[in-house]
MARZAZA-210581 format. One record per residue (C-alpha): residue number from 0; y, x, z. Coordinates in nm, 2 decimals. Example, Ala and Ser with C-alpha at 12.3 -4.5 7.8 and 13.67 -1.06 7.14 Angstrom:
2
0|-0.45|1.23|0.78 $
1|-0.11|1.37|0.71 $
END
This chain:
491
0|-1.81|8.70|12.65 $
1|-1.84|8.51|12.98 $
2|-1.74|8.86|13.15 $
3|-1.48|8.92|12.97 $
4|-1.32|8.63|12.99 $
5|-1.32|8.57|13.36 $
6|-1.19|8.94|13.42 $
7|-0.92|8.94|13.19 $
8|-0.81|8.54|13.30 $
9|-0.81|8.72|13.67 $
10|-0.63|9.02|13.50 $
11|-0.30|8.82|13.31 $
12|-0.31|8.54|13.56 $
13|-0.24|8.79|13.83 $
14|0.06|9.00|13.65 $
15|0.18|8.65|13.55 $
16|0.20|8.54|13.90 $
17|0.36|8.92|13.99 $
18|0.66|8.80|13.70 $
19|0.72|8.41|13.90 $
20|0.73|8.65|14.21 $
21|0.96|8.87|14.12 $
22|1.21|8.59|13.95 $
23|1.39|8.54|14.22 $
24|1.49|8.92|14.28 $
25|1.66|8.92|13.92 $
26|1.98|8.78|14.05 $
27|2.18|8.96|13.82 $
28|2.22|9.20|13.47 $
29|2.16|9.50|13.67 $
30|1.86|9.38|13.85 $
31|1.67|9.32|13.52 $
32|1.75|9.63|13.36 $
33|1.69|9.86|13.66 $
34|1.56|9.71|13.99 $
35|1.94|9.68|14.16 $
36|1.83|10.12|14.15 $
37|1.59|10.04|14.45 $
38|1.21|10.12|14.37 $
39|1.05|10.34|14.59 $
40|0.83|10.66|14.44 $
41|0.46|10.50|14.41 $
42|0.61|10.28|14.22 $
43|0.79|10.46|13.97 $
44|0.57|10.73|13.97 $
45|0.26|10.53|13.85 $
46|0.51|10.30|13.64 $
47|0.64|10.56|13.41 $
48|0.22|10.68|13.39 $
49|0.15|10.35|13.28 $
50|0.42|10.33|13.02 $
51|0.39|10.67|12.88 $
52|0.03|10.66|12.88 $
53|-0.07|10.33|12.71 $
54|-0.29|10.19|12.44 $
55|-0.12|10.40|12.22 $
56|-0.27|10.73|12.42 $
57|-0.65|10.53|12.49 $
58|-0.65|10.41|12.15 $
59|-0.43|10.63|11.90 $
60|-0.58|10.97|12.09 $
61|-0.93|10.87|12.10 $
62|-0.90|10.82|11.67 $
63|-0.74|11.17|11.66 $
64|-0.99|11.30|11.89 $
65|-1.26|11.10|11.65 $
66|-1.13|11.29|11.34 $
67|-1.00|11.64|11.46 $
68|-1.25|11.74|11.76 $
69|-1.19|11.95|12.07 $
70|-0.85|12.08|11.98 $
71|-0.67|11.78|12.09 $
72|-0.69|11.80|12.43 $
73|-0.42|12.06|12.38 $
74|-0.22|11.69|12.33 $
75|-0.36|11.55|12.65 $
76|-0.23|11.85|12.82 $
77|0.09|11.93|12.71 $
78|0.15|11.53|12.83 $
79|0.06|11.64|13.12 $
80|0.27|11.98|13.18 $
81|0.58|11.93|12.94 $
82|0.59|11.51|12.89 $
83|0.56|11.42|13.27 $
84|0.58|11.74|13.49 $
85|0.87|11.96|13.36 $
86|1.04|11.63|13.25 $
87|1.04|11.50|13.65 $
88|1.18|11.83|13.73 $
89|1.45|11.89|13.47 $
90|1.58|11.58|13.46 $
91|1.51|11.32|13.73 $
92|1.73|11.42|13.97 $
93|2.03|11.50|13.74 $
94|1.98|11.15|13.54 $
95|1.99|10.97|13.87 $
96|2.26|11.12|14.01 $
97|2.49|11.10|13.69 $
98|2.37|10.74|13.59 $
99|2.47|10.64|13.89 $
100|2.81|10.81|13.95 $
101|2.91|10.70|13.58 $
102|2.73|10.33|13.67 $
103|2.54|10.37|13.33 $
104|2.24|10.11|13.30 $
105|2.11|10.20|12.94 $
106|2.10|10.58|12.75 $
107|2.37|10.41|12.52 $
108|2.56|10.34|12.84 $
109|2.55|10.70|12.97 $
110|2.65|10.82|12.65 $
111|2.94|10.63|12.63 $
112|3.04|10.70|12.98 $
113|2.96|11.09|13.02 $
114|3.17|11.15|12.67 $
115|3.37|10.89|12.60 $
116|3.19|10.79|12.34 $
117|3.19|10.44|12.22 $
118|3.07|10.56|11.87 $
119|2.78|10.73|12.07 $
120|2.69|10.46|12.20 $
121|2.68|10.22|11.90 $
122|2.46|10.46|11.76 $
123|2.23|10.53|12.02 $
124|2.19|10.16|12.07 $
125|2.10|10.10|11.69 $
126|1.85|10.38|11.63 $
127|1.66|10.35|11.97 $
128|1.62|9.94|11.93 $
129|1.56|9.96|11.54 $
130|1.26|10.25|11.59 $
131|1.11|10.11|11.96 $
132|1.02|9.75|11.78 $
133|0.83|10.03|11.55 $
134|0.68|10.16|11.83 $
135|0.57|9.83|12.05 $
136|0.41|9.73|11.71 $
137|0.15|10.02|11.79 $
138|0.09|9.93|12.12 $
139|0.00|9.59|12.02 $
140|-0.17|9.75|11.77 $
141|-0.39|9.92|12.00 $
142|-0.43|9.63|12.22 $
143|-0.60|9.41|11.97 $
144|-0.81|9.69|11.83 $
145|-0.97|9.65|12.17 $
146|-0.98|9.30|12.16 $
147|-1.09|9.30|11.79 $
148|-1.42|9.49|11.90 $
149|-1.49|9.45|12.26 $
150|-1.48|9.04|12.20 $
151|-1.55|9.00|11.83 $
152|-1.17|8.85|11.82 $
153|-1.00|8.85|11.55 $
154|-0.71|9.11|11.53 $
155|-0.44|8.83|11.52 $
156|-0.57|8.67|11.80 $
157|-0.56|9.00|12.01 $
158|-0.22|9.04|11.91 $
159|-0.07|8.69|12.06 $
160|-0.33|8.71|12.36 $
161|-0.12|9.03|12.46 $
162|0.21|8.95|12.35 $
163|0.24|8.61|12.51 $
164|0.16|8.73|12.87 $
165|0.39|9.03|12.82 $
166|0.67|8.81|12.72 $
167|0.64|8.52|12.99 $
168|0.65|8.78|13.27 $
169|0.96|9.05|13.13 $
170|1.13|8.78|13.06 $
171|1.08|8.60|13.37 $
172|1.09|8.86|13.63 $
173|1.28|9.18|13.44 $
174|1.25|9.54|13.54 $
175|1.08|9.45|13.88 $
176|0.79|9.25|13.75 $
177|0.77|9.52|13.52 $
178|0.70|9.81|13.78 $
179|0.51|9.63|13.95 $
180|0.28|9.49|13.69 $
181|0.28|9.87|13.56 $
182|0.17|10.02|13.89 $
183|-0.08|9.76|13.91 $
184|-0.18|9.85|13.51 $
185|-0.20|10.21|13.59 $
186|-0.42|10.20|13.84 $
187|-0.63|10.00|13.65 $
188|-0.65|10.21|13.31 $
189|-0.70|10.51|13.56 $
190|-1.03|10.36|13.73 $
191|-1.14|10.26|13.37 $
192|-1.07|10.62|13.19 $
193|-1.25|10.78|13.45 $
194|-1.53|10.52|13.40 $
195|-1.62|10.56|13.07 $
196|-1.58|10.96|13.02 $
197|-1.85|10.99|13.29 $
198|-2.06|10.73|13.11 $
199|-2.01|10.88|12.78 $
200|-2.08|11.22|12.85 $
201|-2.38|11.10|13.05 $
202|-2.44|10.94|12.71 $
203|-2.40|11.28|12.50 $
204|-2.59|11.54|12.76 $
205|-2.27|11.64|12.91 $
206|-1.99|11.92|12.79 $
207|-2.26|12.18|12.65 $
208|-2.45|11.93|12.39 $
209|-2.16|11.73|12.36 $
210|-2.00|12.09|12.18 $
211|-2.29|12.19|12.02 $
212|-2.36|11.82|11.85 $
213|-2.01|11.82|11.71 $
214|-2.02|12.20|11.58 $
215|-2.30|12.07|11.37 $
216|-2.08|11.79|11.24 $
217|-1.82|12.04|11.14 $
218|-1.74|12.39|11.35 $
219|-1.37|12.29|11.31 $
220|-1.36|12.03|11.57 $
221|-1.48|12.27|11.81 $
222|-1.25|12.52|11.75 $
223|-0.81|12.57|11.81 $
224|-0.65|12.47|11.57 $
225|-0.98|12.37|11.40 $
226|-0.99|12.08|11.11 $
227|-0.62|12.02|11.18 $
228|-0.44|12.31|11.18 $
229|-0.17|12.51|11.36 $
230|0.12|12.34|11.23 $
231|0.04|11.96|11.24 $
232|-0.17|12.04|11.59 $
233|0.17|12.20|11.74 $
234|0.47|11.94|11.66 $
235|0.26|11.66|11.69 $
236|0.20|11.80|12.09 $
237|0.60|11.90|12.09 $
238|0.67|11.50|11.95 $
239|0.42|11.37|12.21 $
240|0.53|11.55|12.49 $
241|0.88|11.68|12.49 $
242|0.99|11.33|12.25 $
243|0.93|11.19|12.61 $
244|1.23|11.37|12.73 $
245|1.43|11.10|12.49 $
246|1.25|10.83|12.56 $
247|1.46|10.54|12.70 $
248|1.19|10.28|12.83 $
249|1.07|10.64|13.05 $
250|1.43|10.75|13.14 $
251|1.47|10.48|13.30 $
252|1.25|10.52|13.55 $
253|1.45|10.80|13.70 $
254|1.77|10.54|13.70 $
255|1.63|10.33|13.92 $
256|1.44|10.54|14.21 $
257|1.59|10.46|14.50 $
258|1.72|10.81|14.64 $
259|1.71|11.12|14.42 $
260|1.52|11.27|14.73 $
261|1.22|11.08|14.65 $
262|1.16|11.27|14.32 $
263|0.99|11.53|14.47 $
264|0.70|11.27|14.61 $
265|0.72|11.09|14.27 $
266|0.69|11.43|14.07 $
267|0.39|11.54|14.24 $
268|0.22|11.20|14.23 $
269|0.31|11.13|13.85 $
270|0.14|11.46|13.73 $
271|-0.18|11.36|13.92 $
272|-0.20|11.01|13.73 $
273|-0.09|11.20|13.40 $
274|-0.38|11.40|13.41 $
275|-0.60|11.15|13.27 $
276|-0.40|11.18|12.95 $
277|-0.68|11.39|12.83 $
278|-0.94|11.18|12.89 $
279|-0.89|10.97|12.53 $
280|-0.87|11.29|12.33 $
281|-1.21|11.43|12.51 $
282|-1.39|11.05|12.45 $
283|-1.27|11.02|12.07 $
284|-1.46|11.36|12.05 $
285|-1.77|11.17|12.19 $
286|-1.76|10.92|11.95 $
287|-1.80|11.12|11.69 $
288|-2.10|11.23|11.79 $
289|-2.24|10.87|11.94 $
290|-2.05|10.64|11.67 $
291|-2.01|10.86|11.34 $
292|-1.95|10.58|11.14 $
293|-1.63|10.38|11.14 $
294|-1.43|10.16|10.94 $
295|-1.06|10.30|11.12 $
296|-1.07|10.61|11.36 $
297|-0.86|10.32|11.59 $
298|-1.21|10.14|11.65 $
299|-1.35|10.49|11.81 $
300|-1.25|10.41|12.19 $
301|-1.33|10.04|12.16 $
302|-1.68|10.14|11.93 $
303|-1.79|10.38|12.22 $
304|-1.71|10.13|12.49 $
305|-1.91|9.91|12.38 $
306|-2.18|10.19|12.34 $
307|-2.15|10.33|12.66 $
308|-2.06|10.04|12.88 $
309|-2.28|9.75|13.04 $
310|-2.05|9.39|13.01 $
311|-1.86|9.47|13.34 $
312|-1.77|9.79|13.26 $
313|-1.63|9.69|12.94 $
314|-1.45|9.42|13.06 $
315|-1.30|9.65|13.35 $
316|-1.19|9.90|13.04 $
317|-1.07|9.62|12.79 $
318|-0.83|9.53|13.12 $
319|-0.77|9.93|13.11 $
320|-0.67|9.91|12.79 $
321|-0.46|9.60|12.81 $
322|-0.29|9.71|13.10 $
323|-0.18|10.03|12.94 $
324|-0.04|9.84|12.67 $
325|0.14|9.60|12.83 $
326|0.31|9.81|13.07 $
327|0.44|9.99|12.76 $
328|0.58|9.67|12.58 $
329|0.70|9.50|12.91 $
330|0.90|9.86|12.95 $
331|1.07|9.86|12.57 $
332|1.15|9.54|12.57 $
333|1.40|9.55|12.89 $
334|1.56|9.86|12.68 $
335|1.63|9.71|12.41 $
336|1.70|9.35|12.55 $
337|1.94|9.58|12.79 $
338|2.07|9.75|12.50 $
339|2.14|9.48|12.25 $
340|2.35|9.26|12.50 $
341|2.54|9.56|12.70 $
342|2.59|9.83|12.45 $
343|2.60|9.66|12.18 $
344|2.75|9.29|12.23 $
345|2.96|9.37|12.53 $
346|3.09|9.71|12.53 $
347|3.06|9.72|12.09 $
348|3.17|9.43|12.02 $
349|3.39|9.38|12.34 $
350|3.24|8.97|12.42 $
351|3.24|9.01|12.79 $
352|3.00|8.81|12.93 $
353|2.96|8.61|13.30 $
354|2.71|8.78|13.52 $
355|2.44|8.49|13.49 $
356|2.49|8.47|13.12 $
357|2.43|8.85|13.04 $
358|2.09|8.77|13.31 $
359|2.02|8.49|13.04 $
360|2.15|8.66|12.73 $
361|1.90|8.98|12.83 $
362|1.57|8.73|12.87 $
363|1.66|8.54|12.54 $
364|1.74|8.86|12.40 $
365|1.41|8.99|12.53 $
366|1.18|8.71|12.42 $
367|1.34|8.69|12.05 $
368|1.25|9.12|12.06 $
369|0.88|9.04|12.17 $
370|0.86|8.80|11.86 $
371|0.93|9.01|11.63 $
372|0.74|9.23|11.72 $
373|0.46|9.05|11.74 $
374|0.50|8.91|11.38 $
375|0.50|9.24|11.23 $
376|0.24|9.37|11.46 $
377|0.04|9.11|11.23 $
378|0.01|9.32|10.94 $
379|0.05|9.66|11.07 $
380|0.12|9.94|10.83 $
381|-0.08|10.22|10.99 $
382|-0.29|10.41|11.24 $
383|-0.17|10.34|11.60 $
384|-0.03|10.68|11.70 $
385|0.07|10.77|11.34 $
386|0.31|10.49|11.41 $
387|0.41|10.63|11.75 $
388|0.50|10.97|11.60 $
389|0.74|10.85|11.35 $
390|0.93|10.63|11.62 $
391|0.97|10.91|11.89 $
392|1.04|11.12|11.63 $
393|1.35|10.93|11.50 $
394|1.49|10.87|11.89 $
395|1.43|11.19|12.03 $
396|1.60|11.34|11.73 $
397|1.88|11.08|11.84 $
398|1.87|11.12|12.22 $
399|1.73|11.42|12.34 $
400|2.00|11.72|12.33 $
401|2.31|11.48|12.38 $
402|2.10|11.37|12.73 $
403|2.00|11.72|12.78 $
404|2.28|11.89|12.69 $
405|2.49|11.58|12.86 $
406|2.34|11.66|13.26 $
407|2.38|11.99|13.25 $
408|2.64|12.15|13.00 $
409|2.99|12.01|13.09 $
410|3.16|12.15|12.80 $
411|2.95|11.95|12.57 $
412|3.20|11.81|12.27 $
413|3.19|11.43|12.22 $
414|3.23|11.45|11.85 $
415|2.94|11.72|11.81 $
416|2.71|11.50|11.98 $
417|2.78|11.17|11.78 $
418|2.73|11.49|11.45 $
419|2.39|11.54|11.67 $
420|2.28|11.21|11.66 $
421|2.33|11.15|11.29 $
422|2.22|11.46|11.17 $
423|1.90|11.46|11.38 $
424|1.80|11.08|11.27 $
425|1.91|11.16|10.91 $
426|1.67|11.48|10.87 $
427|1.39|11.33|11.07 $
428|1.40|11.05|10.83 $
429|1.43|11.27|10.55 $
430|1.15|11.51|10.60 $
431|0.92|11.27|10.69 $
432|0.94|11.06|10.39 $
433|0.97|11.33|10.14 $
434|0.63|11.35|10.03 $
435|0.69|10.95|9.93 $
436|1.00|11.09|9.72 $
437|0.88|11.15|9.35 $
438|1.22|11.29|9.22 $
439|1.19|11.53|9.51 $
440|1.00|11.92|9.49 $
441|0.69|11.93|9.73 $
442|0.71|12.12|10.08 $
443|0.56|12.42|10.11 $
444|0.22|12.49|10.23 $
445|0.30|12.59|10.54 $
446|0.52|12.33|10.60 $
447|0.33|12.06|10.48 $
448|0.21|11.95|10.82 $
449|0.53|12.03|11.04 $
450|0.60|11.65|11.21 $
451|0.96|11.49|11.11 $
452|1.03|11.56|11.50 $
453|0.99|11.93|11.53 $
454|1.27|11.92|11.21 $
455|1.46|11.68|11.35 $
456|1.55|11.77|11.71 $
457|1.61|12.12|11.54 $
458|1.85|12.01|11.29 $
459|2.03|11.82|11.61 $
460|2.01|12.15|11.83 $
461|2.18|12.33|11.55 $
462|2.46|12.05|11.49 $
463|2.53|11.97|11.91 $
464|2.59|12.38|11.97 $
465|2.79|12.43|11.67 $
466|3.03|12.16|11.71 $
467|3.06|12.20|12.06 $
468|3.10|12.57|12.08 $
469|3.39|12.51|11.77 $
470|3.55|12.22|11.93 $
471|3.69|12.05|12.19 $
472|3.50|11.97|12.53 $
473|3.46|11.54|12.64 $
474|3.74|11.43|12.79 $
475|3.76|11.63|13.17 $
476|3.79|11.27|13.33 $
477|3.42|11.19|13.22 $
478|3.32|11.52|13.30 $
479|3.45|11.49|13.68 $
480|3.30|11.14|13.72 $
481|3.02|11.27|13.60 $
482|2.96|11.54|13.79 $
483|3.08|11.36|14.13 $
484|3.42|11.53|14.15 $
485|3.74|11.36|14.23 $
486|4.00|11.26|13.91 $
487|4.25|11.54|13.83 $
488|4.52|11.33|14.04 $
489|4.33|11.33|14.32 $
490|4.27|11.71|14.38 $
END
């Protein structure tokens, strides 16, 4: 306990003094939500590993690598190739240009701007803050699973431990002392990923008895698709990876870069930290051989630590695993504190607001966000990434063919992608509470396990080509702006 303790006051005091530090470069809205668009590629590079890859990935993908075997580093890798690599090349540089030739700080914000859209916006706004509160309550989820078993804590206490220090230094030093702290995190969870897969599979008799003790168990968790199927194995990869494409507390990331130029540095660098996004699936799969037994498959990571690990090396990956998750909250929080007061009371409501009031609105705003989610992550309602997938599900449905569609189709129709939007969020919902819905008919087999996101983002694909192939195109002075070409007058 004395271990842990000293590392992880080191740990928090250090990313709290990184949040007083950074204070005084959050002079204004702009600099909280985005860095004042002037963070260099290391940076944003290993933040946007860090806040993609959090407790959510070590915790909530070591329990589905506990329960379903070898098949799920197929997860871990799509992360790699489709949620960070392809999504650095297809969008960074168009995101960055546009969001800042349109001088849109939020996904809400470019909505509004690339269509003319206030309705878009509104909407955008709603969905993404109601369903990423859903989603930081697994990520404090995962952190105090880690605490709950690495320290004997109890659960709530891991929850405040976490949310307290996350809360003092977003709201303290905004989007800076985020990056920072998350570069700092992700180097971290890196150094204590690679720890413990060596040490487990030391543990097991490396890769060849590691297989051959789990085929024993059950052949399935050896084997593609294996205990979990084709269709649940497949769109929970597609939510997992390409729902990262919609992702506003990732998106972000490419907003702020300093030059568009430095993407190619960033991309190269980002997939390289990515790759240990199958390290959790491989180790859950260790744990079921060294740690069978279980009370929650959320405990496997945190179980085989504690297996595995002398007191340092625990401590180092409780710090991992705390770091992961707290770049993650620190990250949602700006969005939707960003979000709430821009999109929503400025622009929505039209209450313009001084420039050092909207910098204190968006830390109040921020802190009163990080409350609530702390008091629900209290009594959470379910396994950490089962929580994940039914929040990126609902806001990729709502973002991810209006931003997609947005940078690189001009004729794209304003009203067809405010239909996208609600049709997507509507049939994501729908599907994925059907089999809660008595008075409804059961889905086929061989739909039973198809996520609420593959459904979702198709029903939005559908509605977004329809309406915009049938009618009219965003207003052309959007378009220009948007695309760096002069107003019609000017030509």
């Amino acid at each position: 306990m004395t271990v842990y303790v000293l590392v992880l006051v080191v740990y928090l005091g250090a990313l709290a003094a990184v949040g007083v530090k950074m204070s005084g470069r959050s002079r204004s809205a702009g600099d909280f939500a985005i860095g004042g668009r002037q963070v260099g590629p290391w940076v944003t590079a290993l933040s946007f590993v860090a806040a993609y890859y959090s407790s959510v990935v070590i915790i909530g993908g070591g329990a589905f690598g506990w329960r379903y075997g070898l098949a799920t580093l197929w997860i871990g890798a799509g992360n790699v190739l489709l949620g960070t690599t392809l999504a650095w090349i297809v969008l960074g540089r168009r995101v960055r240009r546009m969001t800042g030739r349109l001088d849109a700080m939020t996904l809400p914000g470019f909505f509004a701007a690339r269509y003319g859209s206030p309705q878009a916006r509104l909407f955008s706004a709603a969905v993404t803050g109601l369903f990423l509160v859903v989603y930081n309550v697994s990520v404090l989820k995962g952190m105090a699973n880690a605490f709950e078993v690495l320290m004997d804590l109890p659960y709530w206490a891991g929850v405040l431990i976490s949310g307290v220090v996350i809360l003092f230094y977003t709201a303290v030093g905004g989007y800076l002392a985020v990056v920072w702290t998350s570069m700092i995190q992700a180097i971290v969870m890196i150094a204590a990923l690679l720890l413990l897969t060596f040490m487990s599979l030391q543990k097991v008799g490396g890769m060849a008895e590691l297989v051959a003790r789990l085929s024993a168990v059950d052949p399935g968790l050896v084997t593609t698709p294996g205990t979990w199927g084709w269709a649940g194995l497949v769109s929970f990869t597609l939510i997992v990876s390409l729902g990262t494409w919609g992702m506003p507390q990732l998106l972000v990331r490419f907003y702020s870069i300093r030059d568009d130029r430095m993407l190619r540095a960033g991309t190269v660098i980002v997939t390289v930290g990515a790759s240990i996004a199958l390290l959790p699936y491989l180790n859950g799969a260790v744990a079921r051989v060294l740690v069978p037994t279980l009370d929650s498959a959320d405990q496997a990571i945190p179980a085989l630590t504690q297996l595995v690990l002398n007191d340092w090396g625990g401590a180092l990956f409780l710090a991992g695993v705390v770091a992961a998750g707290m770049s993650t909250f620190a990250g949602v929080l700006i969005i939707i504190a960003s979000s709430l007061v821009r999109d929503v009371w400025i622009e929505g409501l039209g209450r313009p607001l001084a420039p050092a009031t909207e910098l204190r609105a968006s830390r109040l705003t921020s802190l009163a966000v990080g409350v609530v989610s702390l008091l629900i992550a209290l009594k959470p309602p379910a396994l950490v990434l089962v929580l994940t997938a039914f929040s990126w599900a609902v806001i990729a449905s709502t973002n991810l063919w209006p931003l997609l569609f947005g940078i690189y189709w001009r004729r794209t129709s304003a009203r067809a992608t405010l239909a996208s939007m609600v049709a997507g969020t509507t049939a994501a919902l729908l599907w994925q509470a059907w089999p809660r819905l008595g008075w409804l008919p059961g889905l086929p087999p061989g739909l039973a396990g198809v996520h609420g996101f593959v459904v979702g983002t198709a029903v939005a694909l559908v509605v977004i080509l329809i309406g915009t192939l049938a009618g009219r195109p965003a207003p052309v002075a959007c378009v220009r702006r948007a695309w760096g070409e002069p107003a019609a007058g000017d030509d």
